[in-house]
KOLLUM-995246 format. One record per residue (C-alpha): x, y, z; residue in one letter; residue number from 1. Coordinates in Angstrom, 1 decimal. Each point is the difference from the previous one (the first is absolute). Layout:
% KOLLUM-995246
+--------+--------+--------+---------+-----+
:   east :  north :     up : residuo : num :
+--------+--------+--------+---------+-----+
:      X :      Y :      Z :       a : NUM :
...
+--------+--------+--------+---------+-----+
***
This chain:
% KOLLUM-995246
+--------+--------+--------+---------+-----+
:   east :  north :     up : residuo : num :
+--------+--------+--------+---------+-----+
:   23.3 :   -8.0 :   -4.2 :       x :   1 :
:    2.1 :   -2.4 :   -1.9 :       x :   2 :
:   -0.4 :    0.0 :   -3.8 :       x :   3 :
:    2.1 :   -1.6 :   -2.9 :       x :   4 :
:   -0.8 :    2.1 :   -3.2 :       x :   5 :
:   -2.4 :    2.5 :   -1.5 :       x :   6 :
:   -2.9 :   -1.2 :   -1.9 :       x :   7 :
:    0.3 :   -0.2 :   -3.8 :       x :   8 :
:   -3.1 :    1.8 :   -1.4 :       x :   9 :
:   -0.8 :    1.6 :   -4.0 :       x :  10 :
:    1.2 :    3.4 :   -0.3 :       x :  11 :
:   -2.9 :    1.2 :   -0.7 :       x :  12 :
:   -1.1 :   -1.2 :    4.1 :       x :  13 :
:    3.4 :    1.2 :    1.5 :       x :  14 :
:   -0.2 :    0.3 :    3.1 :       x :  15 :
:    2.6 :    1.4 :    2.5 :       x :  16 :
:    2.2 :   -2.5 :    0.7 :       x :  17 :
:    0.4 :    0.5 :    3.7 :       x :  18 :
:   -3.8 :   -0.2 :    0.2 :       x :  19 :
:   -0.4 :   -3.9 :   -1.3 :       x :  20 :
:    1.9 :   -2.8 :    0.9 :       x :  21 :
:    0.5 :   -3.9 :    0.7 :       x :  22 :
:    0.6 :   -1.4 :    3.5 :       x :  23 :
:    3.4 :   -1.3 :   -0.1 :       x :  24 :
:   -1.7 :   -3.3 :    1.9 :       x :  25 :
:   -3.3 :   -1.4 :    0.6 :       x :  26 :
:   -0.5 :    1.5 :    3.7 :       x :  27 :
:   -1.2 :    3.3 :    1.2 :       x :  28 :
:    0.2 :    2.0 :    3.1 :       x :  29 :
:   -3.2 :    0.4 :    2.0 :       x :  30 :
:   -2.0 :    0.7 :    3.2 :       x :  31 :
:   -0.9 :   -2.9 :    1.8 :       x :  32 :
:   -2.4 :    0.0 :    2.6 :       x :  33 :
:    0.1 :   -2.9 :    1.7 :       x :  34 :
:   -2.7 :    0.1 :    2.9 :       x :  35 :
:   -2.8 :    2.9 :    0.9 :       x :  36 :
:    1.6 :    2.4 :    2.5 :       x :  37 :
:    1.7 :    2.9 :    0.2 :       x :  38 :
:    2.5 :    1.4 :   -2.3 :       x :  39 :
:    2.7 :   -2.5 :    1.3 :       x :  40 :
:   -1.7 :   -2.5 :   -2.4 :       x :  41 :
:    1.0 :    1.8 :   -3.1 :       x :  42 :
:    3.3 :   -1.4 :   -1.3 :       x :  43 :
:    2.4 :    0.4 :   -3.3 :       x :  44 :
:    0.7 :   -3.1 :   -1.1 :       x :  45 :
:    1.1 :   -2.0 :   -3.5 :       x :  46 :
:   -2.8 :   -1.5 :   -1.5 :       x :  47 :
:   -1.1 :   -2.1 :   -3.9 :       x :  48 :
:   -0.7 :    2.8 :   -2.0 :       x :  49 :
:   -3.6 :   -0.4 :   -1.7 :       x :  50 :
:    0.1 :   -0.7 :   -4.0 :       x :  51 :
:   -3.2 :    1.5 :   -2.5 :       x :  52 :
:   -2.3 :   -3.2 :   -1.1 :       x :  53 :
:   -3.4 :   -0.6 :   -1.5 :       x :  54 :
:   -1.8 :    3.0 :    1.7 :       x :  55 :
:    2.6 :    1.3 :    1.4 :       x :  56 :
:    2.5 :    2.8 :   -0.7 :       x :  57 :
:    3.6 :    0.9 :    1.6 :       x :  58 :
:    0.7 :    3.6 :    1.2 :       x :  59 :
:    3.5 :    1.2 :    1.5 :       x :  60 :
:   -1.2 :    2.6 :    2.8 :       x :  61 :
:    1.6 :    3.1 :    0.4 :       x :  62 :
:   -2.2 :    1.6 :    2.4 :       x :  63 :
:   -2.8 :   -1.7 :    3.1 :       x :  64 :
:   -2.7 :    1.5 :    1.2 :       x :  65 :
:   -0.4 :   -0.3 :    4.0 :       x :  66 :
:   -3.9 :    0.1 :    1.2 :       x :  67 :
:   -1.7 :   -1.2 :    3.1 :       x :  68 :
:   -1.1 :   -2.7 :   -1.2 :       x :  69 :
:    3.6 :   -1.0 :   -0.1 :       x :  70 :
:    0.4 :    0.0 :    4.1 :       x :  71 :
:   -3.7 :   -1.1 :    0.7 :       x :  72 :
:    0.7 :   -3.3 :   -2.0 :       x :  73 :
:    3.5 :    0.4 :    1.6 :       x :  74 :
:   -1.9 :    0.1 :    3.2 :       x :  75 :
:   -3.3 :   -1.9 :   -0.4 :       x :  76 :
:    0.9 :   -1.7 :   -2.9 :       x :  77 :
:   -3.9 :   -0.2 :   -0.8 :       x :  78 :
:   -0.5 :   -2.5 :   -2.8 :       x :  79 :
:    3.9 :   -0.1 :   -0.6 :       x :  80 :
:    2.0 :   -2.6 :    1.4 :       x :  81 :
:    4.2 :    0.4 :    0.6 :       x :  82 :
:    2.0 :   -0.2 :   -1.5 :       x :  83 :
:   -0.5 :    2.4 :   -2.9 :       x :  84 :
:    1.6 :    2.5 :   -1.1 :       x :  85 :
:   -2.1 :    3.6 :    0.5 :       x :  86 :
:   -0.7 :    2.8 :   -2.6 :       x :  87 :
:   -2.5 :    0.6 :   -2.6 :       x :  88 :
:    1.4 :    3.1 :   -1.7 :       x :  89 :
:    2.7 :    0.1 :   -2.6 :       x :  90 :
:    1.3 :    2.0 :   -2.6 :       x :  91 :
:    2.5 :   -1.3 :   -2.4 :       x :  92 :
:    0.8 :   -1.7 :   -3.3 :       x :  93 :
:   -1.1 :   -3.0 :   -1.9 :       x :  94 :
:    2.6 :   -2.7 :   -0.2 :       x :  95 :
:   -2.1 :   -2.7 :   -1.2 :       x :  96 :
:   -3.4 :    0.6 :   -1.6 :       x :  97 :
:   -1.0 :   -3.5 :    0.3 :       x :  98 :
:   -1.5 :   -2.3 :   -3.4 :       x :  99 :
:   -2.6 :    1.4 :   -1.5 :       x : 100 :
:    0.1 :    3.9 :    1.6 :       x : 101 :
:   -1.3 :    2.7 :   -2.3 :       x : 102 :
:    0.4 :    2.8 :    1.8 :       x : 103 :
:    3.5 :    0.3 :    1.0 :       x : 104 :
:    3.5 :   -1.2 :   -0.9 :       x : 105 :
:    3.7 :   -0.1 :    1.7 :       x : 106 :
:    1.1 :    3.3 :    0.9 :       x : 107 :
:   -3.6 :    1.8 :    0.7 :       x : 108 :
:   -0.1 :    2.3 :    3.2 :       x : 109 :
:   -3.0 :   -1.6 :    2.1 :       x : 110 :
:   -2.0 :    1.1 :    3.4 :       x : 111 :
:   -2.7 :   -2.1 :    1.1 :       x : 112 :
:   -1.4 :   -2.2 :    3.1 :       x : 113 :
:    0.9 :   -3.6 :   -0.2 :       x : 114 :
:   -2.2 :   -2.7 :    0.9 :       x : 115 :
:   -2.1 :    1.9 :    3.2 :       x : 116 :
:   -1.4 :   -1.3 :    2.1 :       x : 117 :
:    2.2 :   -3.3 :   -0.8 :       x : 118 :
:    3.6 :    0.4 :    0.8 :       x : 119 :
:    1.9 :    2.8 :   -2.0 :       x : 120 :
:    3.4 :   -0.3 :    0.9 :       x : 121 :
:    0.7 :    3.6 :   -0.7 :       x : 122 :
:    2.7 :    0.2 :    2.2 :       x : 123 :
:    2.5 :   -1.5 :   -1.9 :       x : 124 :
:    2.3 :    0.3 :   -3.1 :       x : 125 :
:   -2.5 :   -1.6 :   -2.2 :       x : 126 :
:   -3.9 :   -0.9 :   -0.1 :       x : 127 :
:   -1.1 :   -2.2 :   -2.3 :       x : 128 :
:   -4.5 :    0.4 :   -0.2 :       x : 129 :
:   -2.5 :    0.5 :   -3.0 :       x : 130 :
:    0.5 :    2.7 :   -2.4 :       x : 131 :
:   -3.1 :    1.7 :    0.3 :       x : 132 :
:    1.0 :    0.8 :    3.7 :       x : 133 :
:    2.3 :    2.5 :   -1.7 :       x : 134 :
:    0.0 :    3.2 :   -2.2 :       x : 135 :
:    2.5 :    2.1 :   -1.7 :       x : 136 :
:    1.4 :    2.1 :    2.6 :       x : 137 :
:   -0.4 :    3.9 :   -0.3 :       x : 138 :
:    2.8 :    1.3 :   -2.0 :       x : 139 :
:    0.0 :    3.4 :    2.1 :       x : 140 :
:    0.7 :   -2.4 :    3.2 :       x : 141 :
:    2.8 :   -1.8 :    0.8 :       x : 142 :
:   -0.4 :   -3.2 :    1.9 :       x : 143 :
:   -0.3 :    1.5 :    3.9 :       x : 144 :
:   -2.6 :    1.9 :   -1.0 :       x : 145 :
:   -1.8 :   -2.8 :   -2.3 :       x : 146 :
:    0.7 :   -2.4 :    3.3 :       x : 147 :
:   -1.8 :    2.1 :    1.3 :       x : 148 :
:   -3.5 :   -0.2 :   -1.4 :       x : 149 :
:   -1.5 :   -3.7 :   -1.1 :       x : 150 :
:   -1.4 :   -1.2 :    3.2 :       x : 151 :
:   -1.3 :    3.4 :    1.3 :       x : 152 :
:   -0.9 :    1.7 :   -3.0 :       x : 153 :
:   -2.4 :   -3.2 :   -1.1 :       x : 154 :
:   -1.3 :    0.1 :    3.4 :       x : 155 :
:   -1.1 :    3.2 :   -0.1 :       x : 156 :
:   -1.3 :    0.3 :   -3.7 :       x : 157 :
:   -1.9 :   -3.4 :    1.3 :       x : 158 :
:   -1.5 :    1.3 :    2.6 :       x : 159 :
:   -1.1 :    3.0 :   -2.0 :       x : 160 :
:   -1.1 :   -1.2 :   -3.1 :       x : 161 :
:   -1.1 :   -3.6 :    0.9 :       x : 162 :
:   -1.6 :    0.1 :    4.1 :       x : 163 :
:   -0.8 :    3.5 :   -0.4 :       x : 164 :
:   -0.7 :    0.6 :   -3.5 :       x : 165 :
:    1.4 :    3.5 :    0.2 :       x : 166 :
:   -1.7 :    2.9 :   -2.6 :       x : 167 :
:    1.0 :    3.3 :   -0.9 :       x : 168 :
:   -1.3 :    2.7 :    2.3 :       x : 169 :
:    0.1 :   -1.9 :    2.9 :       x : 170 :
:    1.3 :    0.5 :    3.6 :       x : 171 :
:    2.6 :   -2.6 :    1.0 :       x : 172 :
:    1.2 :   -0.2 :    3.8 :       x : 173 :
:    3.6 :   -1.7 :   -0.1 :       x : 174 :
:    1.3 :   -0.7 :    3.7 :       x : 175 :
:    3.5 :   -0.3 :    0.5 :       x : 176 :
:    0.5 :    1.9 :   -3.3 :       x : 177 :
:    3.8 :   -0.1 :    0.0 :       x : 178 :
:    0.9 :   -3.2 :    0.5 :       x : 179 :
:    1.1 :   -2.4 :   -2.4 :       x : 180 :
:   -3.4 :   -0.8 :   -1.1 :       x : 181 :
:   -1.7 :    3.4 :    0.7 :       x : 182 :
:    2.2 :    2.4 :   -2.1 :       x : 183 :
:   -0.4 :   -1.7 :   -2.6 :       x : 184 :
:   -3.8 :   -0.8 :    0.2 :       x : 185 :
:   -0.8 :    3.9 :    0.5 :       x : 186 :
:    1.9 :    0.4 :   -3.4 :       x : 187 :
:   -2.0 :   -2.5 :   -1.4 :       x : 188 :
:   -3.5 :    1.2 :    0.9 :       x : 189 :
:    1.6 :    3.4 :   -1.1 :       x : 190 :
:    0.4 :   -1.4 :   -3.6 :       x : 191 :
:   -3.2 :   -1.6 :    0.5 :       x : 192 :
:   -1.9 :    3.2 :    0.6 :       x : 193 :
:   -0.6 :    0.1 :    3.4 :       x : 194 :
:    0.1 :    2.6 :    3.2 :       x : 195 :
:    2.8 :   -1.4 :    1.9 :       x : 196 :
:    0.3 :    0.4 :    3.9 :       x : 197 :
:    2.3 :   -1.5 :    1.7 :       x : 198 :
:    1.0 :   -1.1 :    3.7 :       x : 199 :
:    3.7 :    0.5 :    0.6 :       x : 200 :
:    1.9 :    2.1 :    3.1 :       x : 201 :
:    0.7 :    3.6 :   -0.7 :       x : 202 :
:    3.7 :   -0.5 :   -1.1 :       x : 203 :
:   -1.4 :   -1.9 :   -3.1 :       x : 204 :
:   -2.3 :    2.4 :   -0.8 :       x : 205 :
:    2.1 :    1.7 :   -2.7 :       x : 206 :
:    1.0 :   -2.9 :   -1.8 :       x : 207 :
:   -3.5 :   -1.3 :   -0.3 :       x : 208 :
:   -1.2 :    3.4 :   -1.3 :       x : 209 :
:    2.9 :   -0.4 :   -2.8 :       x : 210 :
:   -1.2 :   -3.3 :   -0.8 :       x : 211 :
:   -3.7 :    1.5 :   -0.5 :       x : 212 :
:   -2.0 :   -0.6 :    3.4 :       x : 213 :
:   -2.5 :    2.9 :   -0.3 :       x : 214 :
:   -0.5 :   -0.4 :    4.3 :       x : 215 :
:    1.8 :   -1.2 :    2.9 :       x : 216 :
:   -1.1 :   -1.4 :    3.2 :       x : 217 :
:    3.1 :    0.4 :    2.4 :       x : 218 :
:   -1.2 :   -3.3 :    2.0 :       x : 219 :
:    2.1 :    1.2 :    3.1 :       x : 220 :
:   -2.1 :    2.7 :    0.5 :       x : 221 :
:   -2.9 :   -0.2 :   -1.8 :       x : 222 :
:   -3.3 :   -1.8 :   -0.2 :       x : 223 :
:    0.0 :   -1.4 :   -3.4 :       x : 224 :
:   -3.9 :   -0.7 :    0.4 :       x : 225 :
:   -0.7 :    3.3 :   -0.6 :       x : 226 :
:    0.8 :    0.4 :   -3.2 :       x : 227 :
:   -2.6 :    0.6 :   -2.9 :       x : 228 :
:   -1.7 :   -3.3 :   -0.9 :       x : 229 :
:    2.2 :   -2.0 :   -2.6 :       x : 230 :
:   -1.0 :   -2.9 :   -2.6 :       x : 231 :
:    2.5 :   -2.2 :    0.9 :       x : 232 :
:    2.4 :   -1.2 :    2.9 :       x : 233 :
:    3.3 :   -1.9 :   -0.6 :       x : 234 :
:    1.0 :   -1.3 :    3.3 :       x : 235 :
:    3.8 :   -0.8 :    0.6 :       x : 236 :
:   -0.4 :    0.2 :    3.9 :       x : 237 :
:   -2.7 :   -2.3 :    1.3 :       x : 238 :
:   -1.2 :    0.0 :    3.9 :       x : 239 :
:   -2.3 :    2.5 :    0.9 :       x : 240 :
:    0.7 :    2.4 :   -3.3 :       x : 241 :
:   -2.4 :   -2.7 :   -1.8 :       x : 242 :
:   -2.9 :    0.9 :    2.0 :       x : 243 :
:    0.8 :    3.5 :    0.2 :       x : 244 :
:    0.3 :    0.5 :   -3.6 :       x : 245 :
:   -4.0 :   -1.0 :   -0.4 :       x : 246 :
:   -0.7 :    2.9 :    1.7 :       x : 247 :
:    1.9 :    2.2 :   -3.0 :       x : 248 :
:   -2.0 :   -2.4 :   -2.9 :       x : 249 :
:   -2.8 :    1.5 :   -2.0 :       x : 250 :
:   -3.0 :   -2.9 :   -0.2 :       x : 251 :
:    0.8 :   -1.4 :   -3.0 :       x : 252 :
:    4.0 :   -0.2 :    0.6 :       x : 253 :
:    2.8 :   -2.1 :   -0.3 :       x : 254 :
:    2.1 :   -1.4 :    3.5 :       x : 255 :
:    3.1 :   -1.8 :   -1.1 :       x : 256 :
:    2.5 :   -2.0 :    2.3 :       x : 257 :
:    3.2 :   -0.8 :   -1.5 :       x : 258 :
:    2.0 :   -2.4 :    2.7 :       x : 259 :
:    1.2 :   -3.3 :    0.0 :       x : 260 :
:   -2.2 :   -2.2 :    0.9 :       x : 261 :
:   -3.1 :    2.1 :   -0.4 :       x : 262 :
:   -2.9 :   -0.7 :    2.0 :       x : 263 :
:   -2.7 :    2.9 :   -0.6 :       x : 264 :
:   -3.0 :   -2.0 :    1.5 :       x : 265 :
:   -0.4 :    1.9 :    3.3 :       x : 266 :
:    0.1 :    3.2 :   -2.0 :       x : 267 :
:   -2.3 :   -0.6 :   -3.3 :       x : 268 :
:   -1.9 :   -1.2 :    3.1 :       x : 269 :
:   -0.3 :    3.9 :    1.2 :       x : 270 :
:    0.0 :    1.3 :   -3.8 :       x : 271 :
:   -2.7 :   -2.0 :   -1.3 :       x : 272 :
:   -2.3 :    1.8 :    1.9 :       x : 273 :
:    1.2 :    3.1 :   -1.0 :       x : 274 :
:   -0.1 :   -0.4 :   -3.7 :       x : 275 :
:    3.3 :   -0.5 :   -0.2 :       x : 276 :
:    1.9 :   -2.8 :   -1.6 :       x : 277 :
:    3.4 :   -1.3 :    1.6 :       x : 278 :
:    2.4 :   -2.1 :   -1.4 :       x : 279 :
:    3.4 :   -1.0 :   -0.1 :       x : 280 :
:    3.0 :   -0.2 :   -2.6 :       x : 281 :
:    2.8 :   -3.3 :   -0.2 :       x : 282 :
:    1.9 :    1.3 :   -2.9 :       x : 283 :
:    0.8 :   -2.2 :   -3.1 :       x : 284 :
:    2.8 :    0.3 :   -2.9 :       x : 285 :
:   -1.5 :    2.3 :   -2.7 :       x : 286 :
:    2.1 :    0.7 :   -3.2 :       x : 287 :
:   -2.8 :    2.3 :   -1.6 :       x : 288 :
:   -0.3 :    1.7 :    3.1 :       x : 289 :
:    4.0 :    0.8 :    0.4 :       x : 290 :
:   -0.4 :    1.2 :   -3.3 :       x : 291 :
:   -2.3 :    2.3 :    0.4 :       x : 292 :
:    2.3 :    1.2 :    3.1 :       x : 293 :
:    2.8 :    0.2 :   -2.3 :       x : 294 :
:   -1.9 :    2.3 :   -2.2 :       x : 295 :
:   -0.6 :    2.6 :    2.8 :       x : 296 :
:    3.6 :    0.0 :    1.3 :       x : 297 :
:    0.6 :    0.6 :   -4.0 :       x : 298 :
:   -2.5 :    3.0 :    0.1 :       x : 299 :
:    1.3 :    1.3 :    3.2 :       x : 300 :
:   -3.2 :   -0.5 :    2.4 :       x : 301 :
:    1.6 :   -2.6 :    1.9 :       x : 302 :
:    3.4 :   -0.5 :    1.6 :       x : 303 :
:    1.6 :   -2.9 :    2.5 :       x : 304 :
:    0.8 :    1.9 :    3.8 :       x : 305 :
:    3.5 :   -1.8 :    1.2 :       x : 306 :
:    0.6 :    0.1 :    3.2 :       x : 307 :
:    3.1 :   -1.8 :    0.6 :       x : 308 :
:    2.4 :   -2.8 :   -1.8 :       x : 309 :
:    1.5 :   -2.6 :    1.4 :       x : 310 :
:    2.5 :   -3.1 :   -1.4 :       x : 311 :
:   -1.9 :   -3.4 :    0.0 :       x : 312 :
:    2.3 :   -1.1 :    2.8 :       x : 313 :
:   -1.5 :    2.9 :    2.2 :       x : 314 :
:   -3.6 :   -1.4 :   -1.0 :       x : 315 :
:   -0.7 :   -0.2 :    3.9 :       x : 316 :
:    1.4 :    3.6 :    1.0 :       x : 317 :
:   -2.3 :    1.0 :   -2.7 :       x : 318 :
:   -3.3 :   -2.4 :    1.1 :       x : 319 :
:    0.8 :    1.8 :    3.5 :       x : 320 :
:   -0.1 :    3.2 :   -1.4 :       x : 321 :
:   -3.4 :   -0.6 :   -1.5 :       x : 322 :
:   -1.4 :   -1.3 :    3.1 :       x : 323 :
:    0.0 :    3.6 :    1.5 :       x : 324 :
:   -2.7 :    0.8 :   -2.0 :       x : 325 :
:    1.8 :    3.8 :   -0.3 :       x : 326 :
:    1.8 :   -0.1 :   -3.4 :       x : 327 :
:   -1.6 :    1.7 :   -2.7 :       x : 328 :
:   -0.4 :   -2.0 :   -3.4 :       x : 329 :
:    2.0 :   -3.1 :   -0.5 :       x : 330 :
:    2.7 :   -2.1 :    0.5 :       x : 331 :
:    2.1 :   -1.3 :   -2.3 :       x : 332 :
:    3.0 :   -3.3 :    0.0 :       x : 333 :
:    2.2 :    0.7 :   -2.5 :       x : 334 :
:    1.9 :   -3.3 :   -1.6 :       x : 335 :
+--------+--------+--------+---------+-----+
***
């Protein structure tokens, strides 16, 4: 990054001055992808840099999030259209709150998820989207780790609290528990109250079981179907497990898909006979949400899994990485 001085703030709000500064010009490095593909269309280039506005407020990112939505709209693009430039979670500080912001001011340390499911722009030096798409990061996390949560910790406390409803004392099946999405959402229904089992090969077992899964279903080898009857399903597969979890869902429970796009017609199909209600989660900025979330990681009961860093100009090694499917919690671009 390029800067031209520190930030000049009231004592009583200083800051350290490494931490917030001005651009020394009115461009910004970012990730440009330029038509849906393969990595190869993910490019560093020079770009305006956003400025805050009515609405809007200007963060300098330290830290980006990676998630599969990023290489499905990379891919499929979806509703997007290149160019754009990827990446809906950031952690770092507020440069410019913007006229009329209440909440924040120059130099506060911010995590949040800009603008989804419009165009973030995470993955660059600066994002400029509304304030209430952010909240005061975690002081016990540095950026990485705050990076780290937005996106898949609001999809998971969605799908919990809002499809499914989720209350104390029940049983919550979680497939593909240590993922991005997954490690995180066990903790969550932990903190919620909930018996936690979790799909995940053997080698993850022991991580999940630190994080609070009370079962494990080592899908490798195991059937998960035949587990005890649980409340609620939070789906981060799709294909044939939708169908299959039914089969685990007491009458009266809870099936719900999280993918982008979600189509859970053919299966609410299936469940409605059942007794079973199945829906689907498209997660949306949440400021109360994120923090409540920063409130756990306070309290200890929840904590960001990183799986590996990369620099923003590696943001397509680190896309490919994530397309294995094999890494365990997230990835995160650093700035």
């Amino acid at each position: 990054m390029r800067y031209l001085d520190t930030i000049k703030v009231p004592s009583s709000q200083q800051v350290p001055p490494a931490v917030i500064l001005y651009p020394m010009t009115n461009t910004m490095r970012a990730i440009r992808q330029t038509a849906l593909g393969g990595p190869e269309v993910l490019e560093l280039v020079e770009i305006e840099r956003p400025t805050a506005g009515p609405g809007k407020m200007l963060v300098q990112v330290v830290a980006a999030g990676v998630n599969p939505i990023d290489w499905k709209v990379r891919e499929h693009g979806y509703w997007f259209r290149p160019p754009l430039v990827p990446g809906w979670d950031v952690s770092g500080v507020v440069v410019d709150p913007g006229p009329g912001e209440n909440r924040f001011q120059a130099g506060d340390e911010v995590f949040g998820m800009p603008c989804f499911p419009e165009v973030g722009g995470g993955y660059a030096e600066y994002v400029a989207a509304p304030a209430r798409h952010f909240a005061r990061k975690p002081a016990a996390l540095d950026h990485v780790d705050a990076a780290a949560l937005p996106l898949a910790v609001l999809t998971g406390w969605q799908a919990l609290t809002d499809a499914a409803r989720l209350q104390p004392g029940q049983r919550v099946l979680v497939h593909a528990a240590a993922g991005g999405v997954g490690h995180l959402t066990v903790q969550l229904a932990k903190a919620l109250g909930a018996h936690v089992t979790g799909t995940a090969s053997a080698a993850k077992h022991a991580l999940l079981r630190d994080l609070g899964a009370d079962d494990l279903v080592d899908y490798r080898t195991e059937d998960f179907t035949a587990v005890d009857p649980v409340d609620v399903v939070v789906d981060l597969i799709g294909g044939d497990y939708a169908s299959r979890s039914l089969r685990v869902l007491k009458p009266g429970g809870v099936y719900v898909a999280v993918a982008v796009p979600n189509d859970v017609d053919t299966v609410r199909a299936e469940a409605e006979p059942l007794g079973i209600r199945a829906t689907s989660v498209l997660v949306t900025p949440d400021h109360t949400a994120l923090e409540r979330v920063a409130g756990l990681v306070a309290e200890g009961r929840l904590r960001p899994v990183v799986a590996e860093t990369f620099p923003l100009a590696d943001a397509a090694k680190a896309q490919e990485l994530g397309e294995t499917n094999r890494t365990t919690g997230k990835i995160v671009l650093t700035v």
